[in-house]
ROTOR-275944 format. One record per atom (N, C-alpha, C): y, z, x; residue in three letters; atom name. Coordinates in nm, 3 decimals. Layout:
REM residues N
Y,Z,X,Ala,CA
...
This chain:
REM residues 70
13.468,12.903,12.213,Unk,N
13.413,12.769,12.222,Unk,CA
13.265,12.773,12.260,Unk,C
13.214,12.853,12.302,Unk,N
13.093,12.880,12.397,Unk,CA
13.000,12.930,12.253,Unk,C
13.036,12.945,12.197,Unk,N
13.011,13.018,12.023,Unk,CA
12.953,12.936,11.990,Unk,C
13.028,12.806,11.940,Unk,N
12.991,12.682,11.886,Unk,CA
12.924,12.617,11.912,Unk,C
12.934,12.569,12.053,Unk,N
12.802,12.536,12.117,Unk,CA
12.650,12.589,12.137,Unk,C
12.619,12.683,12.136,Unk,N
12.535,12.760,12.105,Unk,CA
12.512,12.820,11.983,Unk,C
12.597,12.755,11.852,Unk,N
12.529,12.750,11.770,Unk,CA
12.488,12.605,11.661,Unk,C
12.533,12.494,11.768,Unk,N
12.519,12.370,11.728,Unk,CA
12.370,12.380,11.820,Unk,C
12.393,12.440,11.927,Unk,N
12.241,12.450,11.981,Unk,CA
12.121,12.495,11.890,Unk,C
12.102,12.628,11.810,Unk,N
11.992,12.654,11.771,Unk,CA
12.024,12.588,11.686,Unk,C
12.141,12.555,11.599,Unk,N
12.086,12.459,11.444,Unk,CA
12.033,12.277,11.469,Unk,C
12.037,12.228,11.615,Unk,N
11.935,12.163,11.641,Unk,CA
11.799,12.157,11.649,Unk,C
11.810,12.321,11.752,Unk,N
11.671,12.343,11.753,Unk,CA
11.599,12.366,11.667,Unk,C
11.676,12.418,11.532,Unk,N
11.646,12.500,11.428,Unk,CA
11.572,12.296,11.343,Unk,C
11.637,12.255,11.389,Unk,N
11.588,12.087,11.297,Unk,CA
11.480,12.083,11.347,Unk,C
11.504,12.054,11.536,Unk,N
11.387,12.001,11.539,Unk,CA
11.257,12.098,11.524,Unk,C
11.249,12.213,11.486,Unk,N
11.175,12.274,11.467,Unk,CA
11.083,12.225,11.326,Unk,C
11.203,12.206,11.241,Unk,N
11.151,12.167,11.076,Unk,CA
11.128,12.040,11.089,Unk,C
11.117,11.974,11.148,Unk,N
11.106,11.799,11.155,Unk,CA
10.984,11.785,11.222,Unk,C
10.900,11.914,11.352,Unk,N
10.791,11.931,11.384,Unk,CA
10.655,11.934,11.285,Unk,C
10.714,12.069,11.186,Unk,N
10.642,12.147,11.072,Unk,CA
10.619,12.042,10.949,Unk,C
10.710,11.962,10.926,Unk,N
10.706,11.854,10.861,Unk,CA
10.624,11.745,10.878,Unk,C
10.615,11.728,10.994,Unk,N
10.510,11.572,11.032,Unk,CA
10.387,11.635,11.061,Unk,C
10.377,11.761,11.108,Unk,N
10.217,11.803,11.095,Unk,CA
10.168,11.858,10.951,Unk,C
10.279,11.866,10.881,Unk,N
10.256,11.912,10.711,Unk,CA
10.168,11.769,10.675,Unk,C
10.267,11.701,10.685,Unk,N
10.236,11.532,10.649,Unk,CA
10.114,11.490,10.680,Unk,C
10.094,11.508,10.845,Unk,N
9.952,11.448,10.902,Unk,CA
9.801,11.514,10.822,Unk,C
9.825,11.644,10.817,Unk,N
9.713,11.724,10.753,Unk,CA
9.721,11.645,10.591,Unk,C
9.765,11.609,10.489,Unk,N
9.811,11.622,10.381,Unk,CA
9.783,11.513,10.397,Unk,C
9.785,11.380,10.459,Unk,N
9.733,11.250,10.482,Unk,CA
9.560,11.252,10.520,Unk,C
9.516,11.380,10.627,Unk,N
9.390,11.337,10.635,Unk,CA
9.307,11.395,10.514,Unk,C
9.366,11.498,10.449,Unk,N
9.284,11.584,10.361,Unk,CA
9.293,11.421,10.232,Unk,C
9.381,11.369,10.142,Unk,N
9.388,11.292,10.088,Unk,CA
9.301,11.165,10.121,Unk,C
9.254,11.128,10.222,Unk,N
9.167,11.013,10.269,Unk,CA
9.052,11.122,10.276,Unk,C
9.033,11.200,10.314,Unk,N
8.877,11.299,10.310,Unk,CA
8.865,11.288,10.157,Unk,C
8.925,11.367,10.072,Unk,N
8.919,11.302,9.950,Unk,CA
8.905,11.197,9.870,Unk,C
8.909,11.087,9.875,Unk,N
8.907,10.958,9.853,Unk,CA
8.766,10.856,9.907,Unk,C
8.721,10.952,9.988,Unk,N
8.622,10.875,10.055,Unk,CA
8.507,10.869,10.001,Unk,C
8.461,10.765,9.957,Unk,N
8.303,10.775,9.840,Unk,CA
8.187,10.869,9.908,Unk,C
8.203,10.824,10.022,Unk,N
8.054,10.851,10.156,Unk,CA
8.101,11.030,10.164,Unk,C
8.224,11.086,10.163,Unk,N
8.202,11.224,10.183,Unk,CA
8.202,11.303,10.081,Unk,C
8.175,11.217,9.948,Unk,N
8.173,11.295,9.821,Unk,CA
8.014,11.255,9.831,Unk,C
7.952,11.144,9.814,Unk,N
7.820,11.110,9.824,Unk,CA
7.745,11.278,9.921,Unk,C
7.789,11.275,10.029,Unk,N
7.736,11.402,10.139,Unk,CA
7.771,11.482,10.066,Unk,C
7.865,11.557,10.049,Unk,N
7.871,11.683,9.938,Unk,CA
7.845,11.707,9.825,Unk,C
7.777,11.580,9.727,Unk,N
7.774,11.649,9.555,Unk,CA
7.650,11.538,9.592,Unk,C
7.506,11.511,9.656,Unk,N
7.455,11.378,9.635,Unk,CA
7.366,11.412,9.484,Unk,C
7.285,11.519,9.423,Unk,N
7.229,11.502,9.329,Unk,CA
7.340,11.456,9.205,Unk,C
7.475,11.500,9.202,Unk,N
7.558,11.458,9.134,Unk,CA
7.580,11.282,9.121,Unk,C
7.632,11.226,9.223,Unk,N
7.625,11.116,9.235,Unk,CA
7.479,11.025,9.187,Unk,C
7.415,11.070,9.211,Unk,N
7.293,10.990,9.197,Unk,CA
7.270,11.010,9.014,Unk,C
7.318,11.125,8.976,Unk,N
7.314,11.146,8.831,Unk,CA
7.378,11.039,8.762,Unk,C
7.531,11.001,8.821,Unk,N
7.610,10.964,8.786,Unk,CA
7.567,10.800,8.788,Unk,C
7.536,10.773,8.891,Unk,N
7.483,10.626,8.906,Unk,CA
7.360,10.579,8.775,Unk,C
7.232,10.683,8.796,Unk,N
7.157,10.649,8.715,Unk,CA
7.218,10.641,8.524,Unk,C
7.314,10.701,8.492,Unk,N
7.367,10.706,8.353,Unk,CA
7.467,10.593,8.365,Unk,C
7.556,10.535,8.431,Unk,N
7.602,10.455,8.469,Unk,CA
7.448,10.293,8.449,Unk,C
7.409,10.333,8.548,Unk,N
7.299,10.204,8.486,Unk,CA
7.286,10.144,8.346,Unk,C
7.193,10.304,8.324,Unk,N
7.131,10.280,8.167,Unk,CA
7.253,10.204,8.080,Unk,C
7.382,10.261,8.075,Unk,N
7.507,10.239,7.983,Unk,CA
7.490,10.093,8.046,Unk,C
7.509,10.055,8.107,Unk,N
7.521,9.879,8.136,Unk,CA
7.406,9.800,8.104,Unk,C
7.238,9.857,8.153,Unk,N
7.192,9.784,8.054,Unk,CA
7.194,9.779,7.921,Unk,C
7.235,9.896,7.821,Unk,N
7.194,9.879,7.717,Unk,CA
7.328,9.782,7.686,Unk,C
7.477,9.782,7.737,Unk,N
7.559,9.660,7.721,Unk,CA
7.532,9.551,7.681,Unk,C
7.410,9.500,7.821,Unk,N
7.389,9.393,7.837,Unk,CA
7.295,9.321,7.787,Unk,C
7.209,9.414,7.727,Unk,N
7.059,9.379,7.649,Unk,CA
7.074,9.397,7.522,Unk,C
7.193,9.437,7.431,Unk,N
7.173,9.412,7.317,Unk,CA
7.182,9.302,7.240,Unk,C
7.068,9.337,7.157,Unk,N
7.028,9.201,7.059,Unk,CA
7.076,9.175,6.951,Unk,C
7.124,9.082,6.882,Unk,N
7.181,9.096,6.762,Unk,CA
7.075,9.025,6.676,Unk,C
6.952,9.083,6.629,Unk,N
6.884,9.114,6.518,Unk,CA
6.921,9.088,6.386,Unk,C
């Protein structure tokens, strides 16, 4: 009987162990996904990119918006 109990013991512990590893899997995997997502920390890491991107972005909208039908 003393068996069983002590091994209902570690396969608790054995959970709450994976239910630990799990929510800090989660938490990291939540902040990395919002670090990702964030305009301002892609702006800081790629800025000549961005600014590329903006200025071709422009031009394409004015020429949208300024064409003449001639």
């Amino acid at each position: 009987m003393a068996d069983t109990s002590r091994d209902s013991a570690a396969i608790r512990a054995g959970i709450e162990r994976a239910r630990m590893e799990i929510e800090e899997s989660v938490a990291a995997l939540r902040a990395n996904v919002s670090e990702k997502l964030d305009w301002r920390h892609l702006v800081r890491r790629h800025p000549a990119a961005v600014f590329g991107g903006a200025v071709a972005l422009g031009v394409l909208v004015a020429r949208w918006t300024s064409r003449s039908t001639l």
